[in-house]
FIKOLZA-1660 file (N, C-alpha, C; in steps of 0.1 Angstrom, whole numbers, plus 5000, padded with zeros to 4 digits):
% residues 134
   i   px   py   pz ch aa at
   1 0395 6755 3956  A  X  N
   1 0388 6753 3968  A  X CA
   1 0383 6767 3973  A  X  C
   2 0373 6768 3976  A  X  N
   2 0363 6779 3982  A  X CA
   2 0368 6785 3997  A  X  C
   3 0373 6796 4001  A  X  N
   3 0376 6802 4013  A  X CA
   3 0371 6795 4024  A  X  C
   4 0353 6791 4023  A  X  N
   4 0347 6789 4033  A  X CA
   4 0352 6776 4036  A  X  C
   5 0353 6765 4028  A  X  N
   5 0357 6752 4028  A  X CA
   5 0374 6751 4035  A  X  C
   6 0380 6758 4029  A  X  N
   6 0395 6763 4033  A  X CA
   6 0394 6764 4048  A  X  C
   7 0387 6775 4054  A  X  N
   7 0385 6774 4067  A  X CA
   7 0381 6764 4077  A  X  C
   8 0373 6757 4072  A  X  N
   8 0362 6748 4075  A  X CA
   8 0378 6737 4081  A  X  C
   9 0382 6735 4070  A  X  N
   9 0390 6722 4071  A  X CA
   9 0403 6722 4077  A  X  C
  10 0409 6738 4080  A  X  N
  10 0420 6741 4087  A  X CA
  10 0416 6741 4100  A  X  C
  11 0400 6747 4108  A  X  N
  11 0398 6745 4121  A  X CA
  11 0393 6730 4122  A  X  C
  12 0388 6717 4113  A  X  N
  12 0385 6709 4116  A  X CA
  12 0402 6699 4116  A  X  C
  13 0406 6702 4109  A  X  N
  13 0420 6695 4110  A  X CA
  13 0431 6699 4123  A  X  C
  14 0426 6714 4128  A  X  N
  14 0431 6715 4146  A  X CA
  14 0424 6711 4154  A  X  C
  15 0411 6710 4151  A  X  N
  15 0404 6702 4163  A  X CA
  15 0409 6686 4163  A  X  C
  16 0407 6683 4155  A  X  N
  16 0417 6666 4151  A  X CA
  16 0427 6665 4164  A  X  C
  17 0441 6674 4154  A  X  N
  17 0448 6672 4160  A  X CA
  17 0450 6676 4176  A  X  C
  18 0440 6687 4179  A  X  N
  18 0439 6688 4195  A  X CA
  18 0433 6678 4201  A  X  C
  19 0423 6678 4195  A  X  N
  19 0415 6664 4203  A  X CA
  19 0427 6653 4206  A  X  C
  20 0433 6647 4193  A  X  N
  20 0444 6629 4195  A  X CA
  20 0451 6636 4209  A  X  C
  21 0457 6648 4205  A  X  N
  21 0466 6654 4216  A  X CA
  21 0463 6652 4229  A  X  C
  22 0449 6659 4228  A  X  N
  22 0441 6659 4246  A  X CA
  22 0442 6645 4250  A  X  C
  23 0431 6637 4241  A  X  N
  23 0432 6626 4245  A  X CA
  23 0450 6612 4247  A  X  C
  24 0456 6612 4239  A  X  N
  24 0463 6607 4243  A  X CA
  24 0475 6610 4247  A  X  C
  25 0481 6627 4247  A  X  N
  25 0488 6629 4255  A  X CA
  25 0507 6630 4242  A  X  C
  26 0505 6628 4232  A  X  N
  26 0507 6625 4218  A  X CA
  26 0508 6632 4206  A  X  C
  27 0512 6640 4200  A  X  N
  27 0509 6646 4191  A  X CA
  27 0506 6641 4178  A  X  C
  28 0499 6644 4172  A  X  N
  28 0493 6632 4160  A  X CA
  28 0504 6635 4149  A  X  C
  29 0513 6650 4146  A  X  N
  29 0520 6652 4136  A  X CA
  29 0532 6661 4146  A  X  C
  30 0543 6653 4143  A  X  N
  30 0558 6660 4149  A  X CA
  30 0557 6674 4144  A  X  C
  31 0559 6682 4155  A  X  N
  31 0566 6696 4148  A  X CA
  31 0577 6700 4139  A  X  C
  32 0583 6685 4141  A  X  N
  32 0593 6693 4128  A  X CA
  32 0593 6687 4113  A  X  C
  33 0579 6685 4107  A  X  N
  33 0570 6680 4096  A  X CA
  33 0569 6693 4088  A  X  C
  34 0572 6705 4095  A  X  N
  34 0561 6714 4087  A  X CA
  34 0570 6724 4074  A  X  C
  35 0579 6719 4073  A  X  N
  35 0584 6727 4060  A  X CA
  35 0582 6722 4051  A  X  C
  36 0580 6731 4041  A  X  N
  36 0577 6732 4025  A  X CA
  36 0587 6727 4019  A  X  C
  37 0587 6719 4005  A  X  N
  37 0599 6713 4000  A  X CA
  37 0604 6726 3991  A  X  C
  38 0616 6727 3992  A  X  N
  38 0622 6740 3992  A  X CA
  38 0617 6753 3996  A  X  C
  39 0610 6757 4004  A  X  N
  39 0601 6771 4007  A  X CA
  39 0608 6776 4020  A  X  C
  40 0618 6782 4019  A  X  N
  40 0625 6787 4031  A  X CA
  40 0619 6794 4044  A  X  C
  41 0610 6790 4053  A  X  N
  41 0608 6796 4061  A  X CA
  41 0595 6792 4061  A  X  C
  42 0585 6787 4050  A  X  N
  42 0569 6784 4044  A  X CA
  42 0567 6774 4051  A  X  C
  43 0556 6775 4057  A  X  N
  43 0552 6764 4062  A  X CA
  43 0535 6756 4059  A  X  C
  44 0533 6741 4058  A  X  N
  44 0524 6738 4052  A  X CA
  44 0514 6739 4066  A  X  C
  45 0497 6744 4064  A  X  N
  45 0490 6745 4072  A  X CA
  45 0487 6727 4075  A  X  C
  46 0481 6733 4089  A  X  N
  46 0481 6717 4096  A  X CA
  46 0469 6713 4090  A  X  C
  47 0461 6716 4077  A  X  N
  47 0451 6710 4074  A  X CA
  47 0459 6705 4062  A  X  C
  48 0470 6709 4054  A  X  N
  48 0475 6700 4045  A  X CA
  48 0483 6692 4049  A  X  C
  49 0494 6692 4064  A  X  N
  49 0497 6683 4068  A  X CA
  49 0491 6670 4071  A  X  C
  50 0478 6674 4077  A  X  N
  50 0469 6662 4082  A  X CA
  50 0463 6653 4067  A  X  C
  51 0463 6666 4058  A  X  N
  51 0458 6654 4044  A  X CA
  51 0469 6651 4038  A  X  C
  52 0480 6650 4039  A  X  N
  52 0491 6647 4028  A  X CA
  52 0497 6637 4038  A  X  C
  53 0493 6632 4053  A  X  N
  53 0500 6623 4060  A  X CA
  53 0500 6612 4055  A  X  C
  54 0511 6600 4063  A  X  N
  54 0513 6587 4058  A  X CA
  54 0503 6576 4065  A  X  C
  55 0495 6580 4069  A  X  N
  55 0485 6574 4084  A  X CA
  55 0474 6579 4079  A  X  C
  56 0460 6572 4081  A  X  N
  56 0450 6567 4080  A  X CA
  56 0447 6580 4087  A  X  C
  57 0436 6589 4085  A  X  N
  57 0429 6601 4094  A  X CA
  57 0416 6602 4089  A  X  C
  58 0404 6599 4095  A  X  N
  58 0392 6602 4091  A  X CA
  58 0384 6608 4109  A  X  C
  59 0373 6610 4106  A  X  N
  59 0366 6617 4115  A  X CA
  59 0347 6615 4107  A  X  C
  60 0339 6613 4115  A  X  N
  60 0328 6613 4116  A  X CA
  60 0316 6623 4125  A  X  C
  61 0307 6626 4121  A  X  N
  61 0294 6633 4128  A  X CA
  61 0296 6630 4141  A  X  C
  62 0282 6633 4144  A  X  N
  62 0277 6627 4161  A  X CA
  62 0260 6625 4157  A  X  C
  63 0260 6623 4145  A  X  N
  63 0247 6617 4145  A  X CA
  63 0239 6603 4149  A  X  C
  64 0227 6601 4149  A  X  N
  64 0228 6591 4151  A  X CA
  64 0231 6575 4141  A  X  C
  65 0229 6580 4130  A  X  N
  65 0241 6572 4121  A  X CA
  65 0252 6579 4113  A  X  C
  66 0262 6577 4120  A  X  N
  66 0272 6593 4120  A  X CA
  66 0275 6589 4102  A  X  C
  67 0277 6600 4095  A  X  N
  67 0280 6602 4084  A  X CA
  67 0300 6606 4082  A  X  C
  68 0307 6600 4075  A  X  N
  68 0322 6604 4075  A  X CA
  68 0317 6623 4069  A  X  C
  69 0330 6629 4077  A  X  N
  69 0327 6645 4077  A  X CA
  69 0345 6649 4069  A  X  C
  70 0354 6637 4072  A  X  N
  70 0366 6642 4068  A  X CA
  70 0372 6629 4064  A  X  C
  71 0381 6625 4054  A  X  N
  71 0392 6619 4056  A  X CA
  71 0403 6622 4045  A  X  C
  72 0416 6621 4053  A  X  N
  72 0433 6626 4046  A  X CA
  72 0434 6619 4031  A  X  C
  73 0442 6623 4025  A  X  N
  73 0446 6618 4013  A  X CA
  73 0446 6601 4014  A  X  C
  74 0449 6593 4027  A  X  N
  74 0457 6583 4027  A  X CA
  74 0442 6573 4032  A  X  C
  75 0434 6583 4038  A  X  N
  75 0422 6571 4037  A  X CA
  75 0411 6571 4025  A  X  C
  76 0410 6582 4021  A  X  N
  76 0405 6585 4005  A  X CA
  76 0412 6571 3995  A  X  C
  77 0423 6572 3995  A  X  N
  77 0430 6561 3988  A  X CA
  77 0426 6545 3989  A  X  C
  78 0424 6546 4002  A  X  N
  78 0424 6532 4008  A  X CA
  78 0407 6526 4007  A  X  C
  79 0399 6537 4009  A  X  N
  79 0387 6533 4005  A  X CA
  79 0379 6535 3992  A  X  C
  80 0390 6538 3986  A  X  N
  80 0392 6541 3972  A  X CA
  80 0375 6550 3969  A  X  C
  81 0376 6559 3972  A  X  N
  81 0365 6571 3971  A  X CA
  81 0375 6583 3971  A  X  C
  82 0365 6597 3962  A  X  N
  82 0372 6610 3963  A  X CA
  82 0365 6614 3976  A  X  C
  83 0367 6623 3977  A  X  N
  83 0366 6634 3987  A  X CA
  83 0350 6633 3989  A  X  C
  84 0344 6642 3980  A  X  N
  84 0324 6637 3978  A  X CA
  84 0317 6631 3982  A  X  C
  85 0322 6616 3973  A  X  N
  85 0314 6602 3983  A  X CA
  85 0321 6598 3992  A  X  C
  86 0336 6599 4000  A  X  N
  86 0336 6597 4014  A  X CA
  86 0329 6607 4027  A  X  C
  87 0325 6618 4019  A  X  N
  87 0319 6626 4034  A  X CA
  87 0306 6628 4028  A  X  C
  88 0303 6616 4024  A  X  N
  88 0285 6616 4018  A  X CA
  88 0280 6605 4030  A  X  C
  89 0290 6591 4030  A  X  N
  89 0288 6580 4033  A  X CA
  89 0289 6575 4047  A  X  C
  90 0281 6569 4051  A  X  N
  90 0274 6570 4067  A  X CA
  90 0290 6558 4069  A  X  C
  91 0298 6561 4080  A  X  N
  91 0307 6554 4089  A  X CA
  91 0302 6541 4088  A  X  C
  92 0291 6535 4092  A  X  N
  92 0291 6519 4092  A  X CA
  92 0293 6515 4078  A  X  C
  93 0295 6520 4065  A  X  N
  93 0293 6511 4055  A  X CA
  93 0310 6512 4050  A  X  C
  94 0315 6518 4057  A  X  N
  94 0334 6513 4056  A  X CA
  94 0337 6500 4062  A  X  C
  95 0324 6492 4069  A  X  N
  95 0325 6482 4076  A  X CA
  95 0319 6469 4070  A  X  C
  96 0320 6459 4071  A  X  N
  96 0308 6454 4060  A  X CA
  96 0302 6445 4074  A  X  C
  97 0288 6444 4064  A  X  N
  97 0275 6438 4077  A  X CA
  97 0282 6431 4090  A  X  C
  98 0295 6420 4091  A  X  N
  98 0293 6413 4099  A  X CA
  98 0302 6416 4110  A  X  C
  99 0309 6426 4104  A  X  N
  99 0319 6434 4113  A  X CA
  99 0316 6444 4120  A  X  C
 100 0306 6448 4120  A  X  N
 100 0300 6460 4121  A  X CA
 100 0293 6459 4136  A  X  C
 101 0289 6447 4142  A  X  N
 101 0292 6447 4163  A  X CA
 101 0305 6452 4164  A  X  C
 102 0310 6449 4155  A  X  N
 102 0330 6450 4167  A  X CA
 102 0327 6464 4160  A  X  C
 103 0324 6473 4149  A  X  N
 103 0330 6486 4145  A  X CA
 103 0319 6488 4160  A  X  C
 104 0308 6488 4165  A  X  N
 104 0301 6491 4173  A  X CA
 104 0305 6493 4190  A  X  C
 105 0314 6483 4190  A  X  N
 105 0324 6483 4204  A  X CA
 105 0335 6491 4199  A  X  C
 106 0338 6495 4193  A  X  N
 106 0350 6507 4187  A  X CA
 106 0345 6516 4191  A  X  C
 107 0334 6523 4184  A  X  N
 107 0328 6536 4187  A  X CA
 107 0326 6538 4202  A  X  C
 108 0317 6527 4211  A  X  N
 108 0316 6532 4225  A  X CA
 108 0327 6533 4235  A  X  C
 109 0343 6521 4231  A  X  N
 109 0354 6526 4236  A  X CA
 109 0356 6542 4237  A  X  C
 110 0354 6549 4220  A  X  N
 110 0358 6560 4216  A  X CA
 110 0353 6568 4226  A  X  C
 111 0336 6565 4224  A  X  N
 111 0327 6579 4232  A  X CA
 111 0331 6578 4249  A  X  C
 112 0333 6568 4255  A  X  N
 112 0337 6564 4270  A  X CA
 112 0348 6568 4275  A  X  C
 113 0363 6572 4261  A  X  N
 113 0378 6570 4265  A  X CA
 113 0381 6581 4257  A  X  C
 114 0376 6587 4245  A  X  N
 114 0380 6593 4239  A  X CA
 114 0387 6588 4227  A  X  C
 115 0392 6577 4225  A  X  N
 115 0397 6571 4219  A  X CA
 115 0402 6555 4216  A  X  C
 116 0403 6551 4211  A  X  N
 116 0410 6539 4212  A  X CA
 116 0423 6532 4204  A  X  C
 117 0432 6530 4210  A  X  N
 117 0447 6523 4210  A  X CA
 117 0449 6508 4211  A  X  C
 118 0435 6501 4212  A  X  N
 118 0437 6492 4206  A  X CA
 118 0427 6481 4201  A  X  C
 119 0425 6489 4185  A  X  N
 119 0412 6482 4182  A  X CA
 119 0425 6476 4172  A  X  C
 120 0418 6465 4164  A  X  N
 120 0417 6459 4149  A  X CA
 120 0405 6453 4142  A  X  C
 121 0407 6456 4131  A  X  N
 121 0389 6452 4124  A  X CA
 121 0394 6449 4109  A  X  C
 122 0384 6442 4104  A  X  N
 122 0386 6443 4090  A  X CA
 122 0376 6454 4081  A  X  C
 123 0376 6458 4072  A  X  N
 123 0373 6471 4063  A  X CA
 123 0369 6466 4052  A  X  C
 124 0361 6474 4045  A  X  N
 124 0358 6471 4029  A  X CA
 124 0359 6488 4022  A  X  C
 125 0364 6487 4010  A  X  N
 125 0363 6497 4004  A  X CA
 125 0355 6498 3994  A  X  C
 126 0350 6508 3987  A  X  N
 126 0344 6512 3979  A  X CA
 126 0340 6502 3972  A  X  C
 127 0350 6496 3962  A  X  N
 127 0354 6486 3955  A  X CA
 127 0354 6468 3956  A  X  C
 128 0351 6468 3970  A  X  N
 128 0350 6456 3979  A  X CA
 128 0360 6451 3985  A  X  C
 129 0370 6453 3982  A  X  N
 129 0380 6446 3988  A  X CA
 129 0385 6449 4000  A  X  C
 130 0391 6439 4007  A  X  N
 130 0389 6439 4023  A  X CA
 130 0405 6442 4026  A  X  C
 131 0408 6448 4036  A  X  N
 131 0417 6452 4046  A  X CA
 131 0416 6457 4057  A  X  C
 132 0429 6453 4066  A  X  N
 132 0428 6455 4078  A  X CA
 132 0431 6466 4083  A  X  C
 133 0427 6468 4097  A  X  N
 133 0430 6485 4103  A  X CA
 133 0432 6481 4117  A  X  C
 134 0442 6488 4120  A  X  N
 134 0450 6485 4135  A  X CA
 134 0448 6502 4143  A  X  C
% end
């Protein structure tokens, strides 16, 4: 991986985690996560923490059809895309056509609240197959 991208993804992976913070008051990853498996004293940067987590983490543009810009190892998985085509592919199409009003009331909770704690929806991945997200 390229220095510039390295950086890229350590300040976008603190803004993440500052933002969940600001907004809910919460830390999105425990401080005491951060050691290295056997590395005495090493600690993993919070951009590999945030991608090696057990929890779903993506992030999107502010365009006006926002394009995905990041997501962790664990949503890569889940929408069974690498790295490439998940921050190629515009946010609505993680959604399939008919779900896509409710993903629509998700996002303006987000923009109004910062957030939201209590959506559920159903998902499609790459592959088609459907699951749910709380």
């Amino acid at each position: 991986m390229n220095q510039g991208r390295e950086a890229w993804l350590e300040a976008h992976s603190r803004l993440l985690a500052d933002s969940y913070a600001r907004a809910t008051g919460h830390a999105l990853l425990p401080d005491t996560a951060d050691r290295k498996h056997g590395g005495e004293g090493e600690r993993f940067s919070i951009a590999e923490r945030l991608y090696e987590a057990p929890f779903v983490l993506l992030s999107h543009g502010t365009e006006a059809d926002p394009v995905l810009n990041y997501g962790n190892r664990t949503a890569l998985r889940l929408w069974e895309m690498d790295w490439e085509t998940f921050t190629s592919t515009p946010s609505r199409l993680t959604a399939e056509p008919m779900a896509r009003d409710e993903r629509a009331r998700l996002l303006q909770e987000v923009r109004s609240q910062g957030y939201s704690d209590a959506y559920a929806g159903v998902r499609v991945s790459r592959g088609g197959r459907r699951f749910r997200i709380e």
